[in-house]
C-alpha positions in Angstrom: 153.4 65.4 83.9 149.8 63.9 84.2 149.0 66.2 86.8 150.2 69.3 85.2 148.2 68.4 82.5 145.2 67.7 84.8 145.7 71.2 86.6 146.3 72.8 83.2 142.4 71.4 82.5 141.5 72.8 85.8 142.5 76.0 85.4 141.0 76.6 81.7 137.8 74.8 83.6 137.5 77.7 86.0 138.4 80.2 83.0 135.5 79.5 81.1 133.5 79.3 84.1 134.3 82.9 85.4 133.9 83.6 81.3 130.6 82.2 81.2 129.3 84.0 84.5 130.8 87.2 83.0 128.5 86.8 79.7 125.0 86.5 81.0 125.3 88.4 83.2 125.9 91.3 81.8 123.8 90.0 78.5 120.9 90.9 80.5 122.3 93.8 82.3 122.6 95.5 78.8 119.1 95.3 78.0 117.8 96.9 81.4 116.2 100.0 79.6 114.7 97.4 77.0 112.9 94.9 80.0 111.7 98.0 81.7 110.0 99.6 78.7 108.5 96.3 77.8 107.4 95.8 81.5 106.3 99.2 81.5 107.4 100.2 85.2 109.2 103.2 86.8 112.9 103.2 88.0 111.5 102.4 91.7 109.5 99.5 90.1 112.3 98.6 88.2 114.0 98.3 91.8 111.7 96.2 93.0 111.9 94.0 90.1 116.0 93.8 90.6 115.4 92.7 94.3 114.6 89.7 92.9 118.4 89.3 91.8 119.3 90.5 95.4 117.4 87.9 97.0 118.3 85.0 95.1 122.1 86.1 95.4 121.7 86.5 99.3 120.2 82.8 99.2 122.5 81.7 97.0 125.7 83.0 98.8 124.6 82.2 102.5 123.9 78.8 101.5 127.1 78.4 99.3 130.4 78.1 102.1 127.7 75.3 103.5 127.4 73.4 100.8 130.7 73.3 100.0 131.5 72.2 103.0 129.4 69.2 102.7 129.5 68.0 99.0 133.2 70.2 97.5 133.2 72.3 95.1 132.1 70.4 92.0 128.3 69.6 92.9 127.6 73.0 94.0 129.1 74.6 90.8 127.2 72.0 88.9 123.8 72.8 90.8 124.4 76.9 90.9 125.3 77.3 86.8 122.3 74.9 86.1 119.9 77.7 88.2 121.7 80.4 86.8 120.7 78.8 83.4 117.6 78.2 83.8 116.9 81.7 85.4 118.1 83.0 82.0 115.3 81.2 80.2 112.9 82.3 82.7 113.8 86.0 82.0 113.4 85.5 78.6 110.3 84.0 78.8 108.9 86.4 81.6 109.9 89.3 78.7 107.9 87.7 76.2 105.1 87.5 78.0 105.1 90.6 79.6 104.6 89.6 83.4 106.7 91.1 86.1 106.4 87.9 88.4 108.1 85.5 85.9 111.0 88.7 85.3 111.5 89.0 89.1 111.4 85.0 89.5 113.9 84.5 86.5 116.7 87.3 88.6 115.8 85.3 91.9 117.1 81.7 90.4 119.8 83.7 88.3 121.1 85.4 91.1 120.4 82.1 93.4 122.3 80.4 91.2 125.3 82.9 90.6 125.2 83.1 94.7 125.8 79.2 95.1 128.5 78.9 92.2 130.0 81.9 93.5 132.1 80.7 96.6 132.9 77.2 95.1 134.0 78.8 92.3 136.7 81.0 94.4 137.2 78.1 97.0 138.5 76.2 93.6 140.5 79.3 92.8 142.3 79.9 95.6 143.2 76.0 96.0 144.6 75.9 92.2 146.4 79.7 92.9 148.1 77.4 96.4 148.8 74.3 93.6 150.3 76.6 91.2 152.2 79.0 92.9 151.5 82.0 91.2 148.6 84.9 91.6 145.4 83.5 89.4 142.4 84.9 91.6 142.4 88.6 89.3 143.0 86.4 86.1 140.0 84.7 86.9 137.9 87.2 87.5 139.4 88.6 84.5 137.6 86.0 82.6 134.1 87.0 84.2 135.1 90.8 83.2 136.0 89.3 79.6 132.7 87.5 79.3 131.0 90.8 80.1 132.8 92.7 77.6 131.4 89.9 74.7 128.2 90.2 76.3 128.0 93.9 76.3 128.6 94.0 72.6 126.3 91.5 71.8 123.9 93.5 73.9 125.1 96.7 72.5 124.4 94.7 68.7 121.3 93.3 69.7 120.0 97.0 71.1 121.0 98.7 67.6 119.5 96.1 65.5 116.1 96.1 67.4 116.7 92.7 68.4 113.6 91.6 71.3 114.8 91.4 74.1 113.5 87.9 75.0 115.0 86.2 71.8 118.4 87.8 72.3 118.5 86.4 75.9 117.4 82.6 74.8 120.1 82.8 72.2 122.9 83.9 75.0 121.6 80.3 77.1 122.4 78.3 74.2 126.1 78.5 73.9 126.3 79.5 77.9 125.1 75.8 78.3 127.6 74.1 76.1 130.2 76.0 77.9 129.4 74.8 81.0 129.0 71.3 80.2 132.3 71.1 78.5 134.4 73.1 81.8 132.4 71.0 84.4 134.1 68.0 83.6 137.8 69.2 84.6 136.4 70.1 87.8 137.4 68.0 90.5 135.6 66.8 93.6 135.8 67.3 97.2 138.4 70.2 97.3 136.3 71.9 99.7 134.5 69.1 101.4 138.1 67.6 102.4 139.5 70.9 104.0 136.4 71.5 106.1 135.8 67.8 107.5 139.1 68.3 108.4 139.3 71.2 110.1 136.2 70.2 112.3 138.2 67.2 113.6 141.0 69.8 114.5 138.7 72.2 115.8 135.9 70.3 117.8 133.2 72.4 115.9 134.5 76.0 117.0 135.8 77.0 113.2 132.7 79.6 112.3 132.4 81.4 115.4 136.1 82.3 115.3 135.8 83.0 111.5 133.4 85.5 112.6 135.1 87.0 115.3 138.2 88.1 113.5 138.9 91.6 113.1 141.2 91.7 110.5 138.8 89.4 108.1 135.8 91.5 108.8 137.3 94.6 108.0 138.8 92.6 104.6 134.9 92.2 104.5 134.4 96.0 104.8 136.7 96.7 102.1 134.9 93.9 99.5 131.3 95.4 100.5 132.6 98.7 99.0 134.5 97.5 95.8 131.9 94.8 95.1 128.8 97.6 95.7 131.1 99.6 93.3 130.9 97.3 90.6 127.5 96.0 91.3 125.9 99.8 90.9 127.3 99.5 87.8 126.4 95.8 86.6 122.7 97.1 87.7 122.3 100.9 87.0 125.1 102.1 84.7 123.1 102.0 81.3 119.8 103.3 82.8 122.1 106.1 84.8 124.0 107.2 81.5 120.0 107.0 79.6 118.5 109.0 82.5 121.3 111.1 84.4 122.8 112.1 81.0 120.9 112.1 78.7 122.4 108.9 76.1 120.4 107.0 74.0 120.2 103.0 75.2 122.7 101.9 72.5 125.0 104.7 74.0 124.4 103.7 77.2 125.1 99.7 76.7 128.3 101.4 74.6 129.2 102.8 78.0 128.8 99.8 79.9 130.8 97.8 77.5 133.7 100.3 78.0 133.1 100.1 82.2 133.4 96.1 81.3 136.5 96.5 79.3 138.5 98.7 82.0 137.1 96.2 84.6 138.8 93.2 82.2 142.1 95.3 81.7 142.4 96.5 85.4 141.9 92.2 86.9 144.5 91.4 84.0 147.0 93.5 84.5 146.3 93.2 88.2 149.4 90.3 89.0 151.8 93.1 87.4 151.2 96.2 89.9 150.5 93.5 93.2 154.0 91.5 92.3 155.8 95.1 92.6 153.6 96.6 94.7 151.7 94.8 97.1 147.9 94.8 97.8 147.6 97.6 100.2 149.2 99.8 97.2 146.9 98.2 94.6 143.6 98.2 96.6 144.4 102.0 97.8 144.8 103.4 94.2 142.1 101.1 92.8 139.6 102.8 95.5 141.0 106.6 94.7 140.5 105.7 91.2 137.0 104.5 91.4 136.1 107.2 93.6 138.1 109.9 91.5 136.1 108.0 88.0 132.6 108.1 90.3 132.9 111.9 91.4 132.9 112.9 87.9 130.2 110.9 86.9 128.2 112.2 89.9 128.7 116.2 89.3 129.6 116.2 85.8 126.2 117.6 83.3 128.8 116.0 80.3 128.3 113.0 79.0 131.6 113.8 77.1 133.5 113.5 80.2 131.1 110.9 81.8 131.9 108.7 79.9 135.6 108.3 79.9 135.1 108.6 84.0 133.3 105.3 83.6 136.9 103.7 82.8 138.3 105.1 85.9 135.2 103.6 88.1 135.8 100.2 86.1 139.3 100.4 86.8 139.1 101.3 90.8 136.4 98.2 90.8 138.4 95.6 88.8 140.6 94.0 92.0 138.4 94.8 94.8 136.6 90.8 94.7 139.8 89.0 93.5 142.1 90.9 96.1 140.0 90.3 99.2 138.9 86.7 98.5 142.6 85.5 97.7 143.5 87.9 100.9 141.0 86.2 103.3 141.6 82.8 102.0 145.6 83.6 103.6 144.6 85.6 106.5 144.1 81.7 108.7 142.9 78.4 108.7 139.8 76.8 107.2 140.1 78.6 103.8 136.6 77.8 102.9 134.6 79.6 105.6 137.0 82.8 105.5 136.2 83.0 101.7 132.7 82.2 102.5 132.4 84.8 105.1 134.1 88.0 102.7 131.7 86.7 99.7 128.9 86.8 101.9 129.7 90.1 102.9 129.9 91.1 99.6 127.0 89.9 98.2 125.6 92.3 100.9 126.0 95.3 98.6 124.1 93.1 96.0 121.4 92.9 98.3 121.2 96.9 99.9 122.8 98.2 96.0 119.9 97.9 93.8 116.7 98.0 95.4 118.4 100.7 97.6 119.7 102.9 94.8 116.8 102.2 92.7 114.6 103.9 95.8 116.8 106.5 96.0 117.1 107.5 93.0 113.4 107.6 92.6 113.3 110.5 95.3 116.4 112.3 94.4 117.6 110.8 90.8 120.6 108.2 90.1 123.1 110.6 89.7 122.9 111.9 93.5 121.8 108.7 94.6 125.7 107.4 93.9 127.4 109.8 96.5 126.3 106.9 98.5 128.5 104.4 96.6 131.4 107.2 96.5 131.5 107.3 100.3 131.7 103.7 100.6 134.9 103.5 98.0 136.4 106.4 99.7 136.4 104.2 103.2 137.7 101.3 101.3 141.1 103.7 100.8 141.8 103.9 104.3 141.3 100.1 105.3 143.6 98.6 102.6 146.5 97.9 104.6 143.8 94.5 106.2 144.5 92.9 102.9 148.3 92.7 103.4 148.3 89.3 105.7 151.4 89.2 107.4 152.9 85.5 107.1 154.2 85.2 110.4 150.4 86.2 111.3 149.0 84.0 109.2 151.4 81.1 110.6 150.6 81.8 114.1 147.4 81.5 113.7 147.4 78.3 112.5 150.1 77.0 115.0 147.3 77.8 118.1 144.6 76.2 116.0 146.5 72.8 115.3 149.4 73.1 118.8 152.1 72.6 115.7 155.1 74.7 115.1 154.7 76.3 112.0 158.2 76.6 111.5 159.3 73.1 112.5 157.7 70.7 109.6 159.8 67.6 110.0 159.2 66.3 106.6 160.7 69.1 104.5 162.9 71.4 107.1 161.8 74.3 105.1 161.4 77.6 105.8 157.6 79.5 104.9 157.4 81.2 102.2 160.6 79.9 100.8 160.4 78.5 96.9 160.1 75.0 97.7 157.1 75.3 100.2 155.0 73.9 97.5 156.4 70.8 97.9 154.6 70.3 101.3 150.8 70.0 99.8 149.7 67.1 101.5 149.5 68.9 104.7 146.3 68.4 107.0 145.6 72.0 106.6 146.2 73.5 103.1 144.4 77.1 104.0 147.5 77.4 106.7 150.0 76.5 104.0 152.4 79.7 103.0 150.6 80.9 100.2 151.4 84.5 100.9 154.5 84.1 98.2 152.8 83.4 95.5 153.0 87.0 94.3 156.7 86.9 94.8 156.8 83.5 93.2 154.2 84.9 90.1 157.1 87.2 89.0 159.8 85.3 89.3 
């Protein structure tokens, strides 16, 4: 019963964490047209200034499956929300002061920091979701989706009431920080740390380069570079796109973000429903048509009548693109850490290209045409979606020519994968080989 109740903590831990992500980020996303009418600097400018974010995250996320490896989980979520914190201040303070340095310095350590937290945050995820059972990656990032929809109307307030934009982000820091420092103590250590020293005794220092040379997880990669470039256009260039491309004033346009926010939070919510009957290949295919379908119309529509509701289909098709893939290559072998490392790093690759690259674009040829580019990307990530559905016997036999064992002769529990008592075998040298792929069929049961 203790440890249910210390898994319980864990899991509201990671809740609040995803919430807390969720909330300043898009706290700052909101006020985008406000920073760049204080700063005073074109949408290409603007661009530039958002590389910043692109950089830090690239640092952040590259550097993340590493230290993970070395320290677990806990210190680098502890490190990562502390720089995200304080890259919040430094926005606010580079907006009071009017200096484009301190703005673009404050997005580098936010994005450094959202980059580090990022994969230890999943790695954690995907460790409780083998604990428990049960599908929890899409609740999760539920949470983060939540916290955007609280702050999107708390930008959306701020915006209407003439709020500056530098006091409304040092008030959002405030409670972020006693958030954090009340989850990060039901975090654990060394979930991470324990599963890679182990599987560098098993391996004899091989484990990345055949992480990188597996088809099926790079093209899981392929699909989370396209969801995750589809939600992050958004994060950076939906209220400027609906100011700009149609027309809206900027509390319409944080209005419309909010709603993008709120489909995004439905969609990774009501995700474990559709995958338990289903399956992912079903769930990611529709969720790409429907974010390409939502994208299209926002792209060739002149209305922002019907522009706007299309921003709940794009928010929809981009709600289970992360959660999907990361829980998918966490299962597809062993040495769960580095495969999530891997897909997030891919990922954070249309974080890097999206904004700077879009911003350029659209200073040549306007925002609107600028996101056929994200369109074509979702419309690929239709036709790969059958990589997320690991096979189990695939997943097994992969791990029986990593470790020489039988993964259907376990002498301790004479079970067989996948069956409802697997969960029972835990203490297993390898938990990213363990038969997670029921959990969906388990969450609905």
């Amino acid at each position: 019963m203790q440890m249910d109740q210390a898994l319980r903590r864990r899991r509201q831990a990671l809740f609040l964490l995803f919430l807390l992500a969720g909330i300043t980020m898009s706290s700052w996303v909101t006020r985008t047209p406000a920073i760049r009418d204080r700063l005073d600097v074109t949408t290409g400018q603007m661009g530039l200034v958002l590389f910043g974010l692109s950089l830090g995250s690239m640092a952040g996320i590259t550097s993340s499956g590493r230290l993970v490896s070395r320290f677990g989980t806990r210190p680098v979520v502890v490190w990562g929300t502390v720089l995200l914190l304080a890259g919040m201040a430094t926005i606010s303070v580079g907006s009071a002061a009017v200096s484009i340095p301190l703005v673009t310095a404050g997005l580098c350590a936010f994005g450094a920091g959202m980059g580090v937290s990022d994969v230890a945050v999943n790695v954690d995820g995907t460790d409780v979701e083998r604990l428990c059972g049960a599908t929890t990656l899409p609740a999760l990032h539920g949470c983060f989706s939540l916290g955007t929809v609280l702050g999107a109307g708390a930008g959306m307030a701020a915006t209407a009431a003439g709020v500056p934009v530098h006091w409304h982000l040092a008030a959002v820091t405030v409670p972020a920080t006693g958030i954090f420092v009340h989850a990060v103590r039901s975090v654990p250590a060394g979930t991470g740390r324990e599963t890679a020293e182990g599987s560098r005794r098993g391996d004899g220092g091989e484990r990345r380069p055949a992480v990188w040379r597996d088809g099926r997880l790079l093209l899981i990669g392929v699909i989370v570079l396209a969801m995750a470039l589809a939600e992050g256009s958004a994060n950076d260039w939906l209220p400027l796109l609906m100011v700009d491309g149609h027309g809206m004033d900027a509390t319409s346009g944080s209005f419309v973000y909010a709603a993008f926010a709120a489909a995004m939070t439905l969609g990774r919510f009501g995700g474990t429903f559709f995958l338990d009957r289903f399956g992912r290949t079903a769930v990611v295919r529709a969720s790409a048509v429907s974010g390409a379908l939502g994208l299209l119309v926002v792209i060739v529509s002149d209305s922002a009548v019907l522009a706007g509701p299309a921003v709940l289909l794009w928010g929809l098709g981009a709600s289970l693109g992360f959660p999907l893939t990361l829980s998918a290559a966490g299962e597809s072998g062993p040495d769960e850490t580095a495969r999530v490392a891997l897909v997030a790093t891919i990922g954070y690759v249309a974080f890097l290209v999206g904004p700077p690259g879009l911003g350029f674009l659209g200073e040549h040829i306007g925002l609107r045409p600028a996101m056929f580019v994200v369109l074509a990307c979702v419309a690929c990530a239709a036709f790969l979606a059958p990589a997320v559905d690991i096979a189990p016997r695939e997943a097994e036999a992969e791990a029986e020519a990593d470790t020489g064992v039988d993964a259907d002769a376990d002498p301790g529990s004479g079970l067989e994968p996948g069956s409802d008592s697997a969960h029972d075998g835990l203490t297993a040298p390898r938990p990213a080989a363990d038969p997670r792929h029921g959990a969906e069929r388990m969450a609905g049961s």
